[in-house]
Each structure stands twice: as C-alpha cells, then as structure tokens.
N, C-alpha and C positions, 0 to 999 in steps of 0.2 A: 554493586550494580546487578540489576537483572532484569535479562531481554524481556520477560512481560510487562514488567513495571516503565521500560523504557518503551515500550511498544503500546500502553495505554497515556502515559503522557504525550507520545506524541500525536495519539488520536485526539486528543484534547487541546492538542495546540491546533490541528487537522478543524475540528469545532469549531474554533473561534477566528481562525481566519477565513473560513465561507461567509463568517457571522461578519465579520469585518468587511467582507466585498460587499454586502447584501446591506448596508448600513453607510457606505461609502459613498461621496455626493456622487449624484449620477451624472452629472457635468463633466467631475475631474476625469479622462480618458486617460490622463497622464499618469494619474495615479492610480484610476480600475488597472492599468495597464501593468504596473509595477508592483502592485500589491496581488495579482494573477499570475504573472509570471513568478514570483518569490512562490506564491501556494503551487505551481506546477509542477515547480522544482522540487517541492518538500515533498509532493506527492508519490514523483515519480523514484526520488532517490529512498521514500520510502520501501513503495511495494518493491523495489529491488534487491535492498539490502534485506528483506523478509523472505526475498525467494533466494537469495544467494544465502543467506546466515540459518535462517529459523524455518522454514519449512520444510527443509533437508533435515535437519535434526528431530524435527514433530514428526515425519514419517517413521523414524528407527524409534523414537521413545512412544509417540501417543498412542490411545487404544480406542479414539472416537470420545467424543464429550456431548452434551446435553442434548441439541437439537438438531443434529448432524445429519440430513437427511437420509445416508443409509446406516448411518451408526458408526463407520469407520475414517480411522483416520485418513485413509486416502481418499475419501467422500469429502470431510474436510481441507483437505490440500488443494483437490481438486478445483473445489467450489472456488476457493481462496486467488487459486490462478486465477481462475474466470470472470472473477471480480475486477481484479487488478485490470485483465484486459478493456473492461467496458472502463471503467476507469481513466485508463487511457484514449482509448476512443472517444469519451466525452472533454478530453482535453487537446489532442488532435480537432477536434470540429472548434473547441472555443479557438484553438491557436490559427484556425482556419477563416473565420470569421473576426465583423471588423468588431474591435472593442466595445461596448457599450451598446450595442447595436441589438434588437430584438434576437437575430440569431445565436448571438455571442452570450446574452442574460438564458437563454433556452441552454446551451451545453453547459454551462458552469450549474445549471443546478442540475442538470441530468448529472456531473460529476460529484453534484453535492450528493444527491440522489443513493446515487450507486457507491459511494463514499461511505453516507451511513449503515448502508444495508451491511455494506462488506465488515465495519467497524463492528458493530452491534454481531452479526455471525461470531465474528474472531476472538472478542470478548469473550461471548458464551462459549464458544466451543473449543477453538484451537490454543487460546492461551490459560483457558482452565484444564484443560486435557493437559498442557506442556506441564504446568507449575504440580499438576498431580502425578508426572512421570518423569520428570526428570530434575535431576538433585541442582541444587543450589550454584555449584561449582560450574556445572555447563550453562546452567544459565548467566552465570555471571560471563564467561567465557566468550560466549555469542554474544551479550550486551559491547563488549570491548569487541569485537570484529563489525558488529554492524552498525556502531558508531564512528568507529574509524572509517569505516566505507563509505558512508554517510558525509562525512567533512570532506575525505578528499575527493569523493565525486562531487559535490557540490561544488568544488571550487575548479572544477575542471568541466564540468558538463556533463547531463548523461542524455542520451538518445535511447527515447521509449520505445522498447519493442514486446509486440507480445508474444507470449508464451504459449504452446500448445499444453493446456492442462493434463491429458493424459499421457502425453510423453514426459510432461514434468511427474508426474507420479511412480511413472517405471523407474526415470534415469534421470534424477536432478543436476547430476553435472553435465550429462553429456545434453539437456535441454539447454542450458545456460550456456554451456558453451556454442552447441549450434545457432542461439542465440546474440552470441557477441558481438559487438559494434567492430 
C-alpha cells in the first residue's frame, strides 16, 4: 500500500460519485438523500485522515512541487487546508438546505467545484512532491493509519471542523488537537 496511490483512488471514487448525484433521478429525494450523505461522509473522513496522516508527514519530507503558488511546501499544506475548509462549507449549506431543492443542487456542485480544484492541486503538487521525497516504507505506513482512520471514523461519525491553515502549517498536532470534537 501506498498513501498516494490510496489517495488518488479514492479521488476517483470522490469522481464518480458527484457523477452519480448529477445522474440520479431528480424525483428520488430519498435517495439524492442517501447517496449525499454516503459522499459527505467519504468527503469529510477523507480531508481528515489527510490532515491527521499525510500532510504532517508532506511538511518534514516535501520540498514544493510543480505548480505550488509560492513553491513551498507549506504553500502547499496551506492551500490544502484551505480547500478542505470550503469543501466543508459547501457541505454544511447542502446539509443546510432541503434535498433536491435549487439551493441544495447549488452547494453540491460548489462542493463538486471546490472538490476538483482541491483534487487536481494535490495530484500535481503535494502527492508528486510526497512520492519524490519520501521512501516507500512511510508511505506505506500512513496508507495503514489513514485507512484504518477512515473505517473507524466512518462507522462512528465525524463532525466537520475547519482548520486554521496557517496554524496548521506551524503545529499540525496542536491545530488538530485545538481542533477535536
């Protein structure tokens, strides 16, 4: 296993289930309903287990990758939180609004939105930068904690908060911790 590899599959499963809302009768409310909630889920316990596993570890190993607005890895960290929080915001307004509804079809793609942008950054930058600095072994290593993070948050709940990007850049654990539910 390894966290990039496990980190662009599950952009790809991230893909096709917006493709699947966006494709889904617009009738069924019951199941826009349940097929949004499952993607809110994937979403969230995604960018968590990225900030708790993988972007602590891209700070000590990366050195900035392709298009990284100022070149550095904590440019990219940064940006990465930043993401994740609109992200969340565009899922708080869909969880805020009623299903199916003009307001609810408006946040689910500002989340698709802000989903691609953030994907497409990560690809190019923080997980080519990772796979170019750091060995095999921690990658596989963080694969096995932020999947295991992954299942048992999922089967217990998480509660989306967001993250101050620049204090996640200084102090990854003490952000995550000031952070905790």
């Amino acid at each position: 296993m390894d966290i990039t590899e496990i980190i662009l599959d599950q952009h790809d499963q991230q893909r096709r289930l917006f493709a699947q809302l966006e494709e889904w009768p617009k009738d069924d409310i019951e199941g826009l309903s349940a097929l949004w909630r499952r993607l809110a889920i994937f979403l969230e316990t995604h960018a968590e287990g990225e900030e708790r596993f993988f972007y602590p570890r891209l700070l000590t190993k990366g050195t900035g990758a392709a298009d990284a607005d100022d070149g550095t890895v904590d440019g990219e960290v940064e940006d990465a939180i930043k993401d994740h929080n609109k992200i969340r915001d565009a899922v708080r307004r869909a969880d805020a609004a009623k299903v199916g509804s003009s307001e609810w079809w408006q946040a689910v793609t500002d989340a698709d939105v802000a989903n691609s942008d953030h994907m497409g950054e990560e690809e190019r930058q923080d997980l080519r930068d990772f796979r170019a600095n750091a060995d095999f072994q921690l990658r596989h290593d963080i694969a096995v904690d932020f999947l295991r993070f992954e299942a048992m948050t999922a089967a217990e709940g998480i509660k989306p908060v967001d993250k101050d990007a620049d204090e996640y850049v200084e102090d990854p654990k003490a952000e995550l911790k000031r952070t905790e539910g």
